[in-house]
matplotlib code that plots the C-alpha trace (Angstrom):
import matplotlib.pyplot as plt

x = [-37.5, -39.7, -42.5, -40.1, -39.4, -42.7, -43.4, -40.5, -41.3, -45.1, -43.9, -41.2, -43.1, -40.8, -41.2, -38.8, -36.8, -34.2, -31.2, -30.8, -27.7, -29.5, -32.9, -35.8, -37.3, -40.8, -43.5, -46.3, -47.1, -47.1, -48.7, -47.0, -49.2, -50.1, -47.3, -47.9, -49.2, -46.5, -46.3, -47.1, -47.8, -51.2, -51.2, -49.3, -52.7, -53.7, -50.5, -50.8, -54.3, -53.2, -50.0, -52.6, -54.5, -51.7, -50.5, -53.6, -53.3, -56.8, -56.5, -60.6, -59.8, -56.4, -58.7, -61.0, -58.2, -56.7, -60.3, -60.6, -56.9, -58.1, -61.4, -58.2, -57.7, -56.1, -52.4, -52.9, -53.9, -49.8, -49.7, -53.3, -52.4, -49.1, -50.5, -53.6, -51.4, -49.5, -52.7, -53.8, -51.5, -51.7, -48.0, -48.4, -44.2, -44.2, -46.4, -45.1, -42.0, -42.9, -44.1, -40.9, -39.0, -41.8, -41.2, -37.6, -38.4, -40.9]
y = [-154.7, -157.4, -156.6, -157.0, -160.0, -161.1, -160.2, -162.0, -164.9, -165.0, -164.3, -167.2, -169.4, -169.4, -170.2, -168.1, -169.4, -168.2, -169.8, -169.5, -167.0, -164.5, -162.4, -163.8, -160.6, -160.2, -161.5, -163.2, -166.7, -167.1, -170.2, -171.3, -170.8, -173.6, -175.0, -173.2, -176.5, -177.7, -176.5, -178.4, -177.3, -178.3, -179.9, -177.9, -177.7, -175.4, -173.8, -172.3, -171.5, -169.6, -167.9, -166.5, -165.0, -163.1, -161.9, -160.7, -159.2, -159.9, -160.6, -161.6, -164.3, -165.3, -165.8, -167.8, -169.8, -170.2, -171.6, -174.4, -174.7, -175.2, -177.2, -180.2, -180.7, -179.5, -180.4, -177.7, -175.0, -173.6, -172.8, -171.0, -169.4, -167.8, -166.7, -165.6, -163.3, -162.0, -160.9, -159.4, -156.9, -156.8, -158.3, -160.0, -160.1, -162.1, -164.5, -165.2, -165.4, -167.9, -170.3, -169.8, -170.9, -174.0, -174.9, -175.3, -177.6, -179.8]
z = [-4.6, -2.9, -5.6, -8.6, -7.1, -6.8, -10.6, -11.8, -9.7, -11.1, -14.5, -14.2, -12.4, -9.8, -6.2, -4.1, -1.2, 1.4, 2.4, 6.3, 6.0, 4.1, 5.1, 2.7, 1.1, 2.5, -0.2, -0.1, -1.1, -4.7, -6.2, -9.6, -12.4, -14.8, -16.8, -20.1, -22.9, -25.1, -28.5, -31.0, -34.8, -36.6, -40.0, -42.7, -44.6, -41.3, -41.0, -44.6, -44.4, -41.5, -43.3, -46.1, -43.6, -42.2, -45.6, -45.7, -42.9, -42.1, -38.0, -37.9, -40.8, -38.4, -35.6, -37.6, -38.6, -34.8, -33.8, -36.6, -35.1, -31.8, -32.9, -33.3, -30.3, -27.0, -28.3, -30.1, -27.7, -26.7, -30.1, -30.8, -27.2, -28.6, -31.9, -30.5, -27.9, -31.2, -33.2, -30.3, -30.3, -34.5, -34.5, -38.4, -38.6, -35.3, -36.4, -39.7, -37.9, -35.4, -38.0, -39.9, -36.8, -36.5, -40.0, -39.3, -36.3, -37.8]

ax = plt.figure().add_subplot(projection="3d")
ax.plot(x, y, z, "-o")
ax.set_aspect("equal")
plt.show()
């Protein structure tokens, strides 16, 4: 139970503590992690460059695209961060997705 915890805590970026009534679980100091960087959406120029690439389905040419992304500017590195962590893993529907659902926020 105490390492569930403890995942959940890092993967939250939680910082757990006990009220005096109840027994804190025994873990180990866990230092929140870095506040993950906002996201915020390049140009649209940059977005559809990118959404050729994944019809291509070519993920070096995605990756190529995600580093003239990055090139920008650090505003821009939650959203190279999330789609590099999707073509990692080869997920082309979840990125097209995710820029559908940025296009609707824009």
């Amino acid at each position: 139970m105490a390492e569930l915890l403890e995942r959940i805590g890092i993967r939250l970026g939680l910082t757990w503590t006990a009220q005096a009534a109840a027994p804190a679980p025994a873990l180990a100091p866990v230092s929140a992690p870095a506040p993950a960087p906002a996201l915020v959406f390049p140009p649209t120029e940059q977005v559809e460059a990118l959404r050729a690439q994944i019809a291509l389905g070519y993920v070096r040419g995605i990756n190529r695209q995600l580093d003239a992304i990055a090139a920008l500017g650090p505003d821009h590195a939650g959203f190279v961060d999330a789609l590099r962590t999707l073509a990692a893993r080869f997920d082309l529907d979840a990125m097209s997705a995710f820029l559908d659902r940025g296009a609707h926020h824009a």
